[in-house]
N, C-alpha and C positions, 0 to 999 in steps of 0.2 A: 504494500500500500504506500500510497503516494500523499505526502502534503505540504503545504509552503506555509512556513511560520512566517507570519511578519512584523513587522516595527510597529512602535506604537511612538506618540510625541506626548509631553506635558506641556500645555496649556495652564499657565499657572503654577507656579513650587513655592508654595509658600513652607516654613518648618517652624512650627506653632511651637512646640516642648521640647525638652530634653524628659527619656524615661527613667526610670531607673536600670532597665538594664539593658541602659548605654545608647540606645537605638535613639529615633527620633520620629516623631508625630508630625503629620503631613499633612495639606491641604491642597489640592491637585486636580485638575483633570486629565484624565487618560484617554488618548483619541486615537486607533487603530490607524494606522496608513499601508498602503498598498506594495511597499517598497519587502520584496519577499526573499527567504532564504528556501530551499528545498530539501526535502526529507524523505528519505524515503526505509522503508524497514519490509525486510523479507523473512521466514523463519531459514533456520541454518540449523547446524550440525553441531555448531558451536557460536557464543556471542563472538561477534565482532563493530568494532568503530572503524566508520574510513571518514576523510574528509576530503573536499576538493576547493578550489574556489579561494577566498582570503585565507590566508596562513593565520589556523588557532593557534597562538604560542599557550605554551604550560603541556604537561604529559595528558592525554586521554580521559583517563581515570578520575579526573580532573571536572572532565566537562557535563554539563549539567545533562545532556542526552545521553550519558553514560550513566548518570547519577541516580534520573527517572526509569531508566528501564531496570536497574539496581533496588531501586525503590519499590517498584510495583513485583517483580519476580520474590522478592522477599514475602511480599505479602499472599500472591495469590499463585496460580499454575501456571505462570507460560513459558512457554519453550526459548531455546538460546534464536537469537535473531540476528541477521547482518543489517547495520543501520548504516547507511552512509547520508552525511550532512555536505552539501555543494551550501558553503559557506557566501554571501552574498551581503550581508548587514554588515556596516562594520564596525569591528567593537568598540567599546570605550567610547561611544559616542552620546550614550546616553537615550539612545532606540529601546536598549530593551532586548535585543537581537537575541541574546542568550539567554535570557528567561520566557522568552519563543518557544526556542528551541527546546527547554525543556518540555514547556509546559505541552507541547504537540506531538512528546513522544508519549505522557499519559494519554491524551486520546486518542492520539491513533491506536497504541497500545488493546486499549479499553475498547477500541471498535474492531480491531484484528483479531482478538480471540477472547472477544463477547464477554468480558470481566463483567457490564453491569453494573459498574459506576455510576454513580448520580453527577450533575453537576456540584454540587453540596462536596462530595466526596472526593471527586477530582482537583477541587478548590484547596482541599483539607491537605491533601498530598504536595499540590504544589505550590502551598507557603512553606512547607519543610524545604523545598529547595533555594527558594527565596522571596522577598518580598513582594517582588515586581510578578512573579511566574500566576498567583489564578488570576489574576488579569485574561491573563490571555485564555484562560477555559472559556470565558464567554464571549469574550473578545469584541464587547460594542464599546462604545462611550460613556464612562461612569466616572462620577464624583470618585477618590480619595481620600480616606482618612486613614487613622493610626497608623502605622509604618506602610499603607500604602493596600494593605490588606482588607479595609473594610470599605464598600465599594457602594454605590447607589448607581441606577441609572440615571443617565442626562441627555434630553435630546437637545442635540445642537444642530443646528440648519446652518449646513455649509454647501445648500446646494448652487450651484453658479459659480462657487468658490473653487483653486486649486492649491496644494501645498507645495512647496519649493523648498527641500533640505540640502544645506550645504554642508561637511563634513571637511574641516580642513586638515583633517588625519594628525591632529595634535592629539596625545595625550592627556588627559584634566585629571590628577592626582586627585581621588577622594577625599584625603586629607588634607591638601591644598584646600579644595572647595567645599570645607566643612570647616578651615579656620577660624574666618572670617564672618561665619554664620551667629548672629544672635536670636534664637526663637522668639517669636512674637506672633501673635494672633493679628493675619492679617486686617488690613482697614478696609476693606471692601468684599461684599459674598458674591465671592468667585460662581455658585452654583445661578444667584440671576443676574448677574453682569454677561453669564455666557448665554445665556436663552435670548440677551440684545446681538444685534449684528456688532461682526467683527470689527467694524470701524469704529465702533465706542469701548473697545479691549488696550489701543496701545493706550501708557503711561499709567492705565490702573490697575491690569491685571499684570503679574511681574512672577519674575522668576528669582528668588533669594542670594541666588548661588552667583547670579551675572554679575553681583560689584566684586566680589573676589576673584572672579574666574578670567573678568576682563580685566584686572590690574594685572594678574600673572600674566596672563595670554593678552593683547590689545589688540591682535591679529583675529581675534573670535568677536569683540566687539567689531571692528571694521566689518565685519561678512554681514552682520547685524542692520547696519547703517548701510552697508550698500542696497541690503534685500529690501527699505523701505525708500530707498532713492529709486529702486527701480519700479516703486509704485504696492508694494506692498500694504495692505490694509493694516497688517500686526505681524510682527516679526517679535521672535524671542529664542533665546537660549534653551534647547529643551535639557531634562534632566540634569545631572550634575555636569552637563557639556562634554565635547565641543562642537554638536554638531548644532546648526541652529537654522529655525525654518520660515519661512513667511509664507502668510496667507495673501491669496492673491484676487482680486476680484475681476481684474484684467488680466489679459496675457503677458506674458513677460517672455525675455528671450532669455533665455539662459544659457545663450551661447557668450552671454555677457558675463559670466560666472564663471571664466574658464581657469585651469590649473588647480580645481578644485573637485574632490568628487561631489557631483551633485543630480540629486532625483526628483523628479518630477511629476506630479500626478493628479490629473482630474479628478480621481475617482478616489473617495473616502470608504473603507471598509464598512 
C-alpha cells in the first residue's frame, strides 16, 4: 500500500506557559498543505527501512516510520514489512515532515492488516511519538493547544487563496529558538481573527519564535519581507522555522524566489 504524508504550516505560534515537565503550552493553528512525501509499505520476510529522495541524517532506528511500525507490532499481530520513504519534505523546516511520516505508517499500518483502530486510538499512539504526529490522523484544520496535542476543528476559507513556502535550507536550532521565548497569553483569539479573511491576519496574528529566529538568521526575515512585496496577503515564519510561507490572493511568480527551494500550491488539503 501506497500513501503520501504531507506538510502541514502554523498559522499562528503563540507559547502561553512553561509546564512543569519542561514542555511548553501552545496556541496554534495547524493547516495541512499539499506539499507530499511518499510511503509506501509491502509485507516481507523480514522488516526493513529504505529511503530515497533528501538524505535523512541520524541511523534508521532513529526514524519515526521505524518507531511507528515498532510501536504498533508490539502491540498487536502484524507481520515484518518493507517500508521504503522517497523523502520529499524537508527537515528542520518546521513542516512537520517527520511527524507525517510517522503518523501515516499507523494508518496505513491499521488499514493493511485490519488492526481496527479508532481514530481516538490512532491519536493515542501517535502522541507517544511526538507532539506534532495525531495531527496528522485527521489531518484537517484544527485549533492547538497544550503541547500541541489537544486539537479543535476550525474552518478556514482559503478558497481563491494559494500558499507559497520558501525553505532557505538553514538550520533553526531549537534551543536557539526557544531562548528568546517568554510565554504569554496571546493579545488576540487566534480561533476568530482566522474565520476573518486573510488580509486582516498580518501584524496581529504572529509567530513567537520570528524575533529570535530572525536576529540569528536575518536571511529568514528577508524571504519574509520579500513574500509580502511580492503581494502576499500574510506571510509568516511557520513552526520553530526556517521555512516561511505567504498567502496569496493573486498570482505571484515565483520564479522571483529563485536559489531557494520553494513550493507552491492552489490546493489546500
Amino acid at each position: 500500500m501506497i500513501a503520501f504524508p504531507n506538510a502541514k504550516i502554523n498559522i499562528g505560534l503563540n507559547i502561553t506557559s512553561k509546564r512543569a515537565d519542561g514542555y511548553h503550552n501552545l496556541s496554534s493553528c495547524f493547516l495541512p498543505i499539499d506539499w507530499k512525501d511518499a510511503l509506501e509499505i509491502i509485507p516481507a520476510d523480514e522488516f526493513e527501512f529504505t529511503s530515497s529522495g533528501l538524505d535523512i541524517p541520524g541511523d534508521s532506528s532513529g526514524n519515526l516510520c521505524v518507531k511507528a511500525y515498532e510501536l504498533l507490532k508490539e502491540k498487536h499481530d502484524i507481520p515484518p514489512v518493507k517500508m521504503h520513504l522517497h523523502k520529499v519534505i524537508p527537515m528542520g523546516a518546521g513542516l512537520g515532515g517527520g511527524s507525517a511520516d510517522g503518523a501515516f505508517v499507523l494508518k496505513l499500518l491499521n488499514d493493511q492488516f485490519e488492526i481496527g483502530l479508532t481514530k481516538n486510538q490512532l491519536e493515542a499512539y501517535a502522541k507517544t511519538l511526538g507532539a506534532d504526529c495525531p495531527f496528522f490522523i485527521d489531518n484537517k484544520p484544527k485549533l492547538a493547544t497544550g503541547i500541541g496535542e489537544v486539537m479543535e476543528d476550525i474552518s478556514i476559507d482559503l478558497s481563491g487563496y494559494s500558499i507559497v513556502v520558501v525553505f532557505p535550507g538553514i538550520h533553526v536550532s531549537t534551543k536557539t529558538a526557544f531562548s528568546g521565548i517568554t510565554p504569554k497569553e496571546p493579545s488576540y483569539d487566534l480561533k476568530a481573527i482566522l474565520l476573518q479573511s486573510p488580509k486582516t491576519w498580518q501584524g496581529t496574528v504572529v509567530n513567537d519564535f520570528e524575533e529570535t529566529v530572525f536576529a540569528a538568521h536575518p536571511e529568514i526575515q528577508k524571504i519574509k519581507a520579500q513574500l509580502l512585496d511580492l503581494g502576499a496577503d500574510y506571510a509568516s515564519m511557520t513552526g520553530t522555522g526556517s521555512a516561511v510561507f505567504g498567502v496569496f490572493g493573486d498570482s505571484v511568480d515565483i520564479n522571483l524566489l529563485k536559489g531557494q527551494v520553494v513550493f507552491s500550491s492552489g490546493q489546500l488539503l
